[in-house]
C-alpha atoms as a printed R data frame, in Angstrom:
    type eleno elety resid chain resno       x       y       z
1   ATOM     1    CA   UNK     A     1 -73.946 -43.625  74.773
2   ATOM     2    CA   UNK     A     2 -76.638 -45.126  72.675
3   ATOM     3    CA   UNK     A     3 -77.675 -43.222  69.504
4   ATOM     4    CA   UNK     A     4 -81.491 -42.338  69.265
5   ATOM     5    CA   UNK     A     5 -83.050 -42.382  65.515
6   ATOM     6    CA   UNK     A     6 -86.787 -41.656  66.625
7   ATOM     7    CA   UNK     A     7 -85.616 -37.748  67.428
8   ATOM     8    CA   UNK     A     8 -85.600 -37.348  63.666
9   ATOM     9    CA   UNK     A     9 -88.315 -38.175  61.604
10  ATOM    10    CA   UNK     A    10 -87.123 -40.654  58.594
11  ATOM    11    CA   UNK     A    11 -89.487 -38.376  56.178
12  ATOM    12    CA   UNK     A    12 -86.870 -34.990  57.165
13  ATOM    13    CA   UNK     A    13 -83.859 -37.594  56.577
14  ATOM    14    CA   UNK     A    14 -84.872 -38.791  53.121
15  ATOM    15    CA   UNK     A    15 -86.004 -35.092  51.847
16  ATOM    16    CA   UNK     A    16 -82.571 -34.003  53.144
17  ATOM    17    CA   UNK     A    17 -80.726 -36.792  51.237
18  ATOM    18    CA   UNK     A    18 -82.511 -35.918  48.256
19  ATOM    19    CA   UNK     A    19 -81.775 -32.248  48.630
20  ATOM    20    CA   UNK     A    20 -77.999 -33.062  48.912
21  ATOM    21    CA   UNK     A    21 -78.140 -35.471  45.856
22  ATOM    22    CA   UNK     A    22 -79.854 -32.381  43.947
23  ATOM    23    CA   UNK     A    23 -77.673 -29.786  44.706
24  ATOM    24    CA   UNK     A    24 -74.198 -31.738  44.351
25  ATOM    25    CA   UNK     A    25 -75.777 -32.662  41.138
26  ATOM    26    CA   UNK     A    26 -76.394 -28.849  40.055
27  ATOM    27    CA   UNK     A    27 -73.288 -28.417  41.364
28  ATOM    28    CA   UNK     A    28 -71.903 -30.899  39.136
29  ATOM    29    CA   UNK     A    29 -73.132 -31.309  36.387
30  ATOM    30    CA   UNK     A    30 -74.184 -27.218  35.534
31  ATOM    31    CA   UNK     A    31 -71.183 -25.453  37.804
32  ATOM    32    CA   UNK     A    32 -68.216 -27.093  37.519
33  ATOM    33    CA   UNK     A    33 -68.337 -26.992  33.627
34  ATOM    34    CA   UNK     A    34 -68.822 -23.330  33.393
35  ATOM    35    CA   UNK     A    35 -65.813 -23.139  35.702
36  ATOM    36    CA   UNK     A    36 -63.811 -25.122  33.045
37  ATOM    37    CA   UNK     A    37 -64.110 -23.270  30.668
38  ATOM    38    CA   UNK     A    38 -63.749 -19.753  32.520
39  ATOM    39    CA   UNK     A    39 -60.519 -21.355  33.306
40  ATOM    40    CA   UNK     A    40 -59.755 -21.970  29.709
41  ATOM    41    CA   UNK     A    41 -61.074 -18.566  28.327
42  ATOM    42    CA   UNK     A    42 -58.976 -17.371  31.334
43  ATOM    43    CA   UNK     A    43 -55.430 -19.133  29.955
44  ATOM    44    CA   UNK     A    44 -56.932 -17.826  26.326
45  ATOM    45    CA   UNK     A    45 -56.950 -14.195  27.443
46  ATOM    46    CA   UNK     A    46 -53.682 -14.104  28.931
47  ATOM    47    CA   UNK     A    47 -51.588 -15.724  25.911
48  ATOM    48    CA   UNK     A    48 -54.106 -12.989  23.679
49  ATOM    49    CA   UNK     A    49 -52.425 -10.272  26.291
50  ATOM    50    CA   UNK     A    50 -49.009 -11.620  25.644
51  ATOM    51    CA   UNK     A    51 -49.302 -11.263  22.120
52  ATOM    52    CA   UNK     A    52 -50.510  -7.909  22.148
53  ATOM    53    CA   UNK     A    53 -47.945  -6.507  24.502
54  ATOM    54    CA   UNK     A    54 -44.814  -8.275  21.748
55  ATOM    55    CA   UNK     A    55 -46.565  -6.424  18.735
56  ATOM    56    CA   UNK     A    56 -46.527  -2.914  20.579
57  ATOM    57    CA   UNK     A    57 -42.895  -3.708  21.413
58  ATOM    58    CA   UNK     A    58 -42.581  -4.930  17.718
59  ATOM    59    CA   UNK     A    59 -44.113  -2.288  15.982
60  ATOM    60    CA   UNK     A    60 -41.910   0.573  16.131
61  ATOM    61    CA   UNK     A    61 -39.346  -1.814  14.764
62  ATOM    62    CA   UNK     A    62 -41.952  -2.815  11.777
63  ATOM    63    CA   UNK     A    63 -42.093   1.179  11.115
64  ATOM    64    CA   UNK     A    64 -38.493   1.892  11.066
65  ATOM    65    CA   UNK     A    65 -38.409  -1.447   8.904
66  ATOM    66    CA   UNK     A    66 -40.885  -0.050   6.375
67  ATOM    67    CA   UNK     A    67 -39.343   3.468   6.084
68  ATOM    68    CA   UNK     A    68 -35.854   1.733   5.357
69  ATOM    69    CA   UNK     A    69 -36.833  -0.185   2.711
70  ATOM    70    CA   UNK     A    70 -38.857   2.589   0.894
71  ATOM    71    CA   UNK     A    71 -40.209  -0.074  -1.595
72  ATOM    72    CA   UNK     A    72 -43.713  -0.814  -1.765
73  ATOM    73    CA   UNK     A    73 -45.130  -4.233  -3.388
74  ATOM    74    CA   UNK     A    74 -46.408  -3.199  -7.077
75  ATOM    75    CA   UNK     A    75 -50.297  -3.728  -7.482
76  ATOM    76    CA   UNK     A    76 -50.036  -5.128 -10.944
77  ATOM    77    CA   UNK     A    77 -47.526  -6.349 -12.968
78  ATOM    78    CA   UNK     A    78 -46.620  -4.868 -15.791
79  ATOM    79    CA   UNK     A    79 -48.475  -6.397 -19.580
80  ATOM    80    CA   UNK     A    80 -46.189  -6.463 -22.557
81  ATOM    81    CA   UNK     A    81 -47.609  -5.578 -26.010
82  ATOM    82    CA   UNK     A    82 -49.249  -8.363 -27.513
83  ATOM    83    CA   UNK     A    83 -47.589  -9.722 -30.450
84  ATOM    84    CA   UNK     A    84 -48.096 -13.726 -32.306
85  ATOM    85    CA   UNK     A    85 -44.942 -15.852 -32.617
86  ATOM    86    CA   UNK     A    86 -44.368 -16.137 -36.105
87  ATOM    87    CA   UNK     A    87 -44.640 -19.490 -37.557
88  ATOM    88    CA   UNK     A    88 -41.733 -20.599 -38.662
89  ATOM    89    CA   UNK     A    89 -40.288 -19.755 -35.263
90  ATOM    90    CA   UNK     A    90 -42.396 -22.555 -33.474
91  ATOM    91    CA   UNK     A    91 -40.111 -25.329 -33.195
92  ATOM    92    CA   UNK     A    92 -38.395 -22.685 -30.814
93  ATOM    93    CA   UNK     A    93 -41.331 -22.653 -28.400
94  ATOM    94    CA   UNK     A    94 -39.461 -25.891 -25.836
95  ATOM    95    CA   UNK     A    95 -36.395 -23.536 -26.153
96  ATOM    96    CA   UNK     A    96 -38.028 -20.709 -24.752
97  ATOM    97    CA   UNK     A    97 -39.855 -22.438 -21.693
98  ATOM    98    CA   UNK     A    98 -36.289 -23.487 -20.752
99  ATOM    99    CA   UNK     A    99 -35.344 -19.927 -20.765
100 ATOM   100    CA   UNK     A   100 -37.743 -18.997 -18.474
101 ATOM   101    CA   UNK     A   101 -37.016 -21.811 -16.549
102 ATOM   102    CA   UNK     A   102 -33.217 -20.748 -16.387
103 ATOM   103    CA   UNK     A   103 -34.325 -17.526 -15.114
104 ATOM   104    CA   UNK     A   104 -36.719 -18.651 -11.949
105 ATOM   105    CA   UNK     A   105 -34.551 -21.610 -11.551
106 ATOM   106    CA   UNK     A   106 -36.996 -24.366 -12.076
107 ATOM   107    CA   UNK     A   107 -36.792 -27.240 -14.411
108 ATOM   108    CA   UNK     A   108 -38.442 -28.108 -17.548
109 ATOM   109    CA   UNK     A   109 -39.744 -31.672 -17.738
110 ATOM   110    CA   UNK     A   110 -41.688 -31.351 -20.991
111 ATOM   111    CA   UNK     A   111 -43.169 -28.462 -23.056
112 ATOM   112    CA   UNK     A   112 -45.359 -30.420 -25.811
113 ATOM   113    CA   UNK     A   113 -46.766 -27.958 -28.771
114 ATOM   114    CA   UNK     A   114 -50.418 -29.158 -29.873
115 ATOM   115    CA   UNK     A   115 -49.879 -28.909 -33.563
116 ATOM   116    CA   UNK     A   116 -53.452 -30.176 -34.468
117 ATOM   117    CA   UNK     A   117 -54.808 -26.774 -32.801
118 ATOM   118    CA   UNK     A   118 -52.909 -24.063 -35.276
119 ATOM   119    CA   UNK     A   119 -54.095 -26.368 -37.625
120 ATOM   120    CA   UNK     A   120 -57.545 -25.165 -36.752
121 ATOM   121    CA   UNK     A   121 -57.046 -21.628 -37.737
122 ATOM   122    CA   UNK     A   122 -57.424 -20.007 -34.251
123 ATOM   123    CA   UNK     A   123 -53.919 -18.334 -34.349
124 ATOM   124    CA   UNK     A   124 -53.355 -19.927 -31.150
125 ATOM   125    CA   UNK     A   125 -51.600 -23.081 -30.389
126 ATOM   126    CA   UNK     A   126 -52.225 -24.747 -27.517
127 ATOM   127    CA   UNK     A   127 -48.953 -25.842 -25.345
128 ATOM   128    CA   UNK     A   128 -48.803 -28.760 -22.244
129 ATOM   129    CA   UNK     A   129 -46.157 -28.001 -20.232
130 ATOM   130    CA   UNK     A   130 -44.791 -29.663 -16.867
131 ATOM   131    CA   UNK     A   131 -42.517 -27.489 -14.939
132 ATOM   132    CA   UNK     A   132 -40.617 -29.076 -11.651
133 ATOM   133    CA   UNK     A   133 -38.805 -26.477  -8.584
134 ATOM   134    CA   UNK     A   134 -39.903 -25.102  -5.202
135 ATOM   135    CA   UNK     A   135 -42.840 -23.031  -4.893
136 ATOM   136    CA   UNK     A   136 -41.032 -19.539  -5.186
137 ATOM   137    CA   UNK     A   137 -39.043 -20.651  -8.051
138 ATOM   138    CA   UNK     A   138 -42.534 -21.871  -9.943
139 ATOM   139    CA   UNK     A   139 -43.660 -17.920  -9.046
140 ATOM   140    CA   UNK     A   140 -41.203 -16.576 -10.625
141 ATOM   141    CA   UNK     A   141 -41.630 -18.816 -13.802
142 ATOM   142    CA   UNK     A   142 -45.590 -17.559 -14.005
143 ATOM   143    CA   UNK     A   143 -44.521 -14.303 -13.463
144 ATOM   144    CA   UNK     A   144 -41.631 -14.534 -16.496
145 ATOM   145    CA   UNK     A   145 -44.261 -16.199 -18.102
146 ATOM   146    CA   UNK     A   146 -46.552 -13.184 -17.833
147 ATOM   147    CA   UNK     A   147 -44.271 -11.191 -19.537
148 ATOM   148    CA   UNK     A   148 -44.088 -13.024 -22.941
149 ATOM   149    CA   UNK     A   149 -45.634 -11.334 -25.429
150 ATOM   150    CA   UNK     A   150 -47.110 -13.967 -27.282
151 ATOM   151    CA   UNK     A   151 -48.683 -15.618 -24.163
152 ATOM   152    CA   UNK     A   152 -52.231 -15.345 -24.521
153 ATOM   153    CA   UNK     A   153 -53.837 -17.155 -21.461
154 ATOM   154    CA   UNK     A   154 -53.346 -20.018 -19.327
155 ATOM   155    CA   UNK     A   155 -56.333 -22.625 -19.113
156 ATOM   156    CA   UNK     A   156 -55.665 -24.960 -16.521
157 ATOM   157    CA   UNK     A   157 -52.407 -25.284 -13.912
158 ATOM   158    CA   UNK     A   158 -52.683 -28.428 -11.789
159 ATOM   159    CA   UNK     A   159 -49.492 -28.425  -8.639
160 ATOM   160    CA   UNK     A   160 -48.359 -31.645  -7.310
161 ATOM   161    CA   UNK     A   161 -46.096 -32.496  -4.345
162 ATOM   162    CA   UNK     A   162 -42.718 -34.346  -5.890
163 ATOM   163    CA   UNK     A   163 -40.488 -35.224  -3.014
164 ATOM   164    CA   UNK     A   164 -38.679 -32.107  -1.857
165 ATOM   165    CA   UNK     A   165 -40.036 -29.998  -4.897
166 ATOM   166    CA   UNK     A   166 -43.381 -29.021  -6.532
167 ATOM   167    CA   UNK     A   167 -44.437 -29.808  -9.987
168 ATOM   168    CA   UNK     A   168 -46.341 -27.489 -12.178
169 ATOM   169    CA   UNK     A   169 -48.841 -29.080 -15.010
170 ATOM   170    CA   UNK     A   170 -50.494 -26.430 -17.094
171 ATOM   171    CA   UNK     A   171 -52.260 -25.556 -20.392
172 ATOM   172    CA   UNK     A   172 -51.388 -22.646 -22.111
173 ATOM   173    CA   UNK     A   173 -52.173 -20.667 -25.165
174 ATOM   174    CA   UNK     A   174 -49.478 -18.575 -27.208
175 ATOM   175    CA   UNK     A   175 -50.558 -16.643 -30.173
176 ATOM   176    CA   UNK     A   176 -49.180 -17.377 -33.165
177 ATOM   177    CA   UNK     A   177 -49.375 -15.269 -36.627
């Protein structure tokens, strides 16, 4: 059987062609992306679901948790009364940082007293300190440090990453009378 190509008019072949190539190309190029990423909001939804349904079967245990424990965080610390480090008493200031250092288990690599600054008459002396321990254990020496009474403000703190531990640079001010 021989195939006839004059039924068709070429003209109806090449607009049909064309059509295709338009279409698959909607198809392609506007389509299949929007199915993506319905797929991907799709797998987003149902992970969001999953998490949902573990913190309704978590949260009576969070509840029973909290009534347990009866504590509450404070807001603010509490602020000792101000008082100045007497004078004569300064050459103790390295002794104390390693007392507070004993306490939040961290380690005192230097405490250096700026002697040129109570020479000033401020009634401050300015003190560079560099305290190395893990991140908790540098907490805790801020917050011991919060409660001398002497401490008047800290102006700069600088952490650095030191193998396993972190190390603590700071400037501080303690009054001094």
């Amino acid at each position: 059987m021989k195939i006839r190509y004059d039924i068709v008019p070429v003209r109806s072949v090449i607009y049909l062609l064309i059509s295709t190539v338009i279409i698959a190309t909607v198809i392609l190029f506007v389509l299949y992306p929007y199915y993506k990423s319905l797929n991907t909001l799709n797998i987003e939804i149902a992970g969001i679901k999953q998490r949902i349904k573990t913190q309704r079967e978590l949260l009576p245990l969070y509840t029973k948790l909290v009534e347990k424990s009866g504590m509450s965080a404070p807001d603010k610390f509490p602020l000792p009364e101000k008082s100045s480090l007497p004078k004569n008493n300064i050459d103790l200031i390295p002794s104390i940082f390693k007392g507070l250092a004993r306490k939040s288990n961290t380690e005192i690599i230097s405490v250096n007293p700026d002697f040129t600054t109570i020479s000033k008459g401020q009634g401050s002396i300015l003190i560079n300190a560099t305290v190395r321990g893990s991140f908790s254990g540098l907490r805790d020496f801020l917050t011991e440090l919060g409660k001398v009474p002497y401490m008047r403000q800290i102006e700069e703190i600088e952490i650095q990453q030191r193998s396993a531990d972190k190390e603590l640079k700071m400037k501080l001010w303690l009054g001094v009378g």
